[in-house]
C-alpha positions, -999 to 999 in steps of 0.1 A, spaced: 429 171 -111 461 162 -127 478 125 -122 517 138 -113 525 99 -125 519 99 -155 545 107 -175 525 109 -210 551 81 -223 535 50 -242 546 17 -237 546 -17 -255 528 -45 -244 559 -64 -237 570 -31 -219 536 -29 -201 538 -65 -189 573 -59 -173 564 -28 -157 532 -47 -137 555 -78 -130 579 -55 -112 551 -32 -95 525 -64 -84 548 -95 -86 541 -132 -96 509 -142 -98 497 -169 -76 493 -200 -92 456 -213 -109 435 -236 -91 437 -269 -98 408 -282 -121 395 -305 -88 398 -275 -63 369 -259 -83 333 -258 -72 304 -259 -92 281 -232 -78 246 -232 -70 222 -201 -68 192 -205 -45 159 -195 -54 155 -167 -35 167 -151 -1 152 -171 28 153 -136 52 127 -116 27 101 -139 41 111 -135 79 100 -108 96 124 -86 118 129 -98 155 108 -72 177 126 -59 207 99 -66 233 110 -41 257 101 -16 226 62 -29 217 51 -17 251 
């Protein structure tokens, strides 16, 4: 399968920057260093221990 946009031109990094500004835009601004959270990973998935909820009307 052939890419029909690719033209087989190479392009600068400069050149390559410009072309993604026009194609995507601005980039939104960065958080600010007090709108990041810390995060915190739990020690395991508390439904793996749960069994699934039986359908009574199923059990018979």
């Amino acid at each position: 399968m052939t890419d029909e946009r690719y033209s087989g031109e190479k392009f600068t990094d400069e050149e390559s920057a410009f072309l993604r500004h026009v194609r995507f835009g601005e980039l939104p601004a960065r958080p600010a260093p007090d709108d990041l959270v810390a995060q915190t990973e739990s020690e395991s998935d508390p439904r793996r221990d749960t069994p699934p909820d039986l359908n009574p009307a199923v059990q018979g």
